[in-house]
C-alpha positions as a Markdown table, in Angstrom:
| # | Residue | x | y | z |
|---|---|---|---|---|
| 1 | Unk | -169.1 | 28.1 | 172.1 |
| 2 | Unk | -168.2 | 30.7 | 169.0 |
| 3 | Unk | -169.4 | 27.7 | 166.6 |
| 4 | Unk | -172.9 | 27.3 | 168.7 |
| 5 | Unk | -173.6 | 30.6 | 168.6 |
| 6 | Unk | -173.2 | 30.7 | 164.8 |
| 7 | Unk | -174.7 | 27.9 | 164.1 |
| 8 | Unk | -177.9 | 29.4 | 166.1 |
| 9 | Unk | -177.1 | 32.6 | 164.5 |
| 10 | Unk | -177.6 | 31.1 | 160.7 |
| 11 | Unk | -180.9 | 28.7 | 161.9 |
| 12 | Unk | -182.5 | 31.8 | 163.1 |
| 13 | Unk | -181.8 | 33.9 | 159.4 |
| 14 | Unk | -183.2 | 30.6 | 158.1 |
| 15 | Unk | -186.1 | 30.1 | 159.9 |
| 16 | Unk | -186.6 | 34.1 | 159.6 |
| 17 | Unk | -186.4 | 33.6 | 155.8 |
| 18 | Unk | -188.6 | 30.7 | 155.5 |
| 19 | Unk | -191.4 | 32.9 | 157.3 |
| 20 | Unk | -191.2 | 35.7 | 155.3 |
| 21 | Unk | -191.1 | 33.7 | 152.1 |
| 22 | Unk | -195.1 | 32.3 | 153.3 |
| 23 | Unk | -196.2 | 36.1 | 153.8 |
| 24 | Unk | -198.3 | 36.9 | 150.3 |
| 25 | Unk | -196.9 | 39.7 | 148.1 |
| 26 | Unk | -198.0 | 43.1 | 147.9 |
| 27 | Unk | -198.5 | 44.5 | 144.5 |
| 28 | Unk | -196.9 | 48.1 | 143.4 |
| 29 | Unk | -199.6 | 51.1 | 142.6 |
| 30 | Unk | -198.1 | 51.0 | 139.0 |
| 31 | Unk | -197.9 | 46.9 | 138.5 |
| 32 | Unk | -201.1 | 44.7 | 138.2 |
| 33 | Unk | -202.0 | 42.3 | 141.1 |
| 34 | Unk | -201.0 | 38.5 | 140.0 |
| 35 | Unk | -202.5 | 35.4 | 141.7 |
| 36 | Unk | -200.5 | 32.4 | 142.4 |
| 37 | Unk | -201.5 | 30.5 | 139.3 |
| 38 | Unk | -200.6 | 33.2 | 136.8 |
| 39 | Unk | -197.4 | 33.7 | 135.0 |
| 40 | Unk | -195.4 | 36.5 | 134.5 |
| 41 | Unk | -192.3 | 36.3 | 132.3 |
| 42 | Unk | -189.6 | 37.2 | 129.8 |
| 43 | Unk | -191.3 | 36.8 | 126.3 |
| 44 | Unk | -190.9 | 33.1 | 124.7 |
| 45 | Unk | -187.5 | 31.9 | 124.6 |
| 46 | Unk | -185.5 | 33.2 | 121.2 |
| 47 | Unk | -187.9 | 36.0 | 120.6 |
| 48 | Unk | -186.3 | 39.4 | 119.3 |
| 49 | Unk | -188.0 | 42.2 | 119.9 |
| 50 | Unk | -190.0 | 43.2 | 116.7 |
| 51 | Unk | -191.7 | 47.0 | 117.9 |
| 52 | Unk | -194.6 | 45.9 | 118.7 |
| 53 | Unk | -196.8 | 44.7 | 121.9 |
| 54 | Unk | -199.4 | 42.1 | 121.1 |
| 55 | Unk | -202.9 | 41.3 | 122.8 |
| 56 | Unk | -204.2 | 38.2 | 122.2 |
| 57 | Unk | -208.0 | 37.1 | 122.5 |
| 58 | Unk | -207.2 | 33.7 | 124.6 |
| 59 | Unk | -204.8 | 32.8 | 126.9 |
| 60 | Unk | -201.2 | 31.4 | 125.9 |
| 61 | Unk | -201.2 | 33.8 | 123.0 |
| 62 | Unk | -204.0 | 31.8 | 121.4 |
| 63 | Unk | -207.2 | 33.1 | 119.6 |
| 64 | Unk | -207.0 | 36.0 | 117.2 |
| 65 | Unk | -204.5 | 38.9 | 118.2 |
| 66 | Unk | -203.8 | 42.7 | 117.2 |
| 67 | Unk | -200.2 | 44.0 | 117.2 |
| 68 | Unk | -199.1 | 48.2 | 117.6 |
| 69 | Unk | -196.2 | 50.0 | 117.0 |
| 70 | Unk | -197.9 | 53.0 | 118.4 |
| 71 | Unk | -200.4 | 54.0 | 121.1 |
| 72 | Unk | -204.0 | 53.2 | 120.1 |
| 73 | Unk | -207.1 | 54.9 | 122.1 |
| 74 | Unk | -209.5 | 52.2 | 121.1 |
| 75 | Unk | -209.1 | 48.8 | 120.6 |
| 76 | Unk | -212.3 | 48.2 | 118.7 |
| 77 | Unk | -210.4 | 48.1 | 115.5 |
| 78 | Unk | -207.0 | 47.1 | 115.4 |
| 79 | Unk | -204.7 | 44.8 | 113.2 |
| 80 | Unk | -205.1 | 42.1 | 112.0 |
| 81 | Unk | -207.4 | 40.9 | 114.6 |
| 82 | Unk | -209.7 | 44.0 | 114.2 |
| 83 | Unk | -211.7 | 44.2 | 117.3 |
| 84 | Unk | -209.7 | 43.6 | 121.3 |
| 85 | Unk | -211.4 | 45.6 | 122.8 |
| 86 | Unk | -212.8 | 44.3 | 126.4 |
| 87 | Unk | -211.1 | 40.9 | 124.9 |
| 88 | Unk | -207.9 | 40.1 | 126.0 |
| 89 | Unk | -206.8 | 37.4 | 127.9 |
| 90 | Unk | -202.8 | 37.7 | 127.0 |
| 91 | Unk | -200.4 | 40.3 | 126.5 |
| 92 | Unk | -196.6 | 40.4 | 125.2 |
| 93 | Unk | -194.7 | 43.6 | 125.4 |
| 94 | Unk | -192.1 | 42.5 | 122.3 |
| 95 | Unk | -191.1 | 46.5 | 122.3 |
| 96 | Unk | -187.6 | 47.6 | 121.2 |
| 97 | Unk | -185.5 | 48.1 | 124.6 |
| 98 | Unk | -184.7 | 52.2 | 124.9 |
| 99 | Unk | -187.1 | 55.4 | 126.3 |
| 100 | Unk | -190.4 | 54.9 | 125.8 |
| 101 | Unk | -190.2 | 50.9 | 126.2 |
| 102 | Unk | -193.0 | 50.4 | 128.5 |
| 103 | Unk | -196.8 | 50.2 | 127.9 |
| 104 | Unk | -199.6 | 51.0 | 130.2 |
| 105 | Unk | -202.7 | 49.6 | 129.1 |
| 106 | Unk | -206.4 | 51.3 | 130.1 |
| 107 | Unk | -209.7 | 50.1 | 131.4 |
| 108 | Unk | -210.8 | 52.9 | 129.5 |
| 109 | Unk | -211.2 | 54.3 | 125.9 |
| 110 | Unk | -208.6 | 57.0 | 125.4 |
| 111 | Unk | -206.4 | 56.5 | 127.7 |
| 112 | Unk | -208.9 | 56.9 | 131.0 |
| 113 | Unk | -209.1 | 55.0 | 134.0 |
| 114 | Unk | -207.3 | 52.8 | 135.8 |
| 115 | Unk | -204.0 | 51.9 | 134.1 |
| 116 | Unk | -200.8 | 49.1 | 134.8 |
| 117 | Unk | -197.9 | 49.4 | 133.3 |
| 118 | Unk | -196.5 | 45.8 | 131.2 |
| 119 | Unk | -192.7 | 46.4 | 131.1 |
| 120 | Unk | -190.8 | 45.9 | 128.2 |
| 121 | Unk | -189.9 | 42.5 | 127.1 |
| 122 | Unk | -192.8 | 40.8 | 129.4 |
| 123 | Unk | -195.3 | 38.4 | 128.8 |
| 124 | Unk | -198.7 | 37.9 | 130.8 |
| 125 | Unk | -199.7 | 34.5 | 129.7 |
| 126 | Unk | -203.1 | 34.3 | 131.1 |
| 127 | Unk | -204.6 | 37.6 | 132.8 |
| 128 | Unk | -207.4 | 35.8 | 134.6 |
| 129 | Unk | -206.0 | 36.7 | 138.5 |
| 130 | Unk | -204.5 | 40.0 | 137.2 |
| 131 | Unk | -206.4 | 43.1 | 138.6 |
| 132 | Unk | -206.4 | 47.0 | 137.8 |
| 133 | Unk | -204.8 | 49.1 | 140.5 |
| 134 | Unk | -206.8 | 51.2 | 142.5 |
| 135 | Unk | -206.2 | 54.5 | 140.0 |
| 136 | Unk | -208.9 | 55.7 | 138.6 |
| 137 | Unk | -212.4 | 54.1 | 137.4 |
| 138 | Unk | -212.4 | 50.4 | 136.7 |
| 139 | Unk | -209.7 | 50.1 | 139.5 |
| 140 | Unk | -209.8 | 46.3 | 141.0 |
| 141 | Unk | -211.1 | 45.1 | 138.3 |
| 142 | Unk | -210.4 | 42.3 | 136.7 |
| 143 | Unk | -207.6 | 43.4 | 133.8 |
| 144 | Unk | -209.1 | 40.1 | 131.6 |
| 145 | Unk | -211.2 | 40.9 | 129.1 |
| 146 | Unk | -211.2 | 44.6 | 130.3 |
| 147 | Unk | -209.1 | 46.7 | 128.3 |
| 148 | Unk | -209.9 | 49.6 | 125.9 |
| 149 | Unk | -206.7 | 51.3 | 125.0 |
| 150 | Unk | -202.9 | 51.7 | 125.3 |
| 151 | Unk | -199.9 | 53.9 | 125.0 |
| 152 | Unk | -196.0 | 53.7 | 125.4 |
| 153 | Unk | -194.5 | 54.8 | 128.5 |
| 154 | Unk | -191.0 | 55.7 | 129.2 |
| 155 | Unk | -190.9 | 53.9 | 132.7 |
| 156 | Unk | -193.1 | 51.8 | 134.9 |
């Protein structure tokens, strides 16, 4: 009786997390919103952190790309790649691990706008699927091809 009643006991937890795993995700206030076909990930296997957090013009890091050790307000000129601005498509956080690790990245010029947060060490391989939170102007809008500027942030 005792192993019936476990056994019932450990197919209900199952089934109860087997459900719960089909119910969609809810995205943070702070984190963009993924769809099921993007990735989200540690940067590329081997990769030490260099400083910097990289944009790229194309998905899969492809395309020219600009690089910052700093904040920048306007990603119409930026190095080498001199002009990301409304252009992404990838982003790699490649920052040194410590305070001010993070980087929250802007629909608008200067820091204005709706803003999400890449932690340190990640890499958005395609941001097609990836929207702006609902926090300022530009919110639920697509984050691809729709960023202006960036700083470093010491959480997310």
């Amino acid at each position: 009786m005792i192993r019936t009643k476990l056994t019932t006991a450990l197919a209900t937890v199952g089934l109860a997390a087997l459900s719960l795993s089909a119910l969609p995700g809810v995205a943070q206030a702070s984190e963009p919103g993924p769809s099921s076909r993007d990735t989200v990930a540690a940067g590329p296997a081997g990769a030490t952190a260099d400083g910097y957090f990289y944009a790229y013009e194309h998905a899969d890091a492809n395309g020219k790309y600009c690089r910052w050790s700093g904040n920048d307000a306007d990603w119409s000129s930026c190095s080498p790649g001199g002009n990301l601005r409304n252009q992404a498509s990838a982003l790699w956080n490649n920052g040194y691990a410590g305070s001010y690790e993070d980087v929250n990245v802007y629909w608008g010029l200067s820091y204005a706008g709706a803003w999400a947060c890449i932690a340190n060490g990640y890499y958005y391989s395609n941001l097609a699927g990836w929207y702006f939170p609902s926090n300022g102007s530009g919110g639920g809008e697509s984050m691809n091809d729709n960023i202006s500027s960036h700083k470093w942030s010491d959480s997310c």
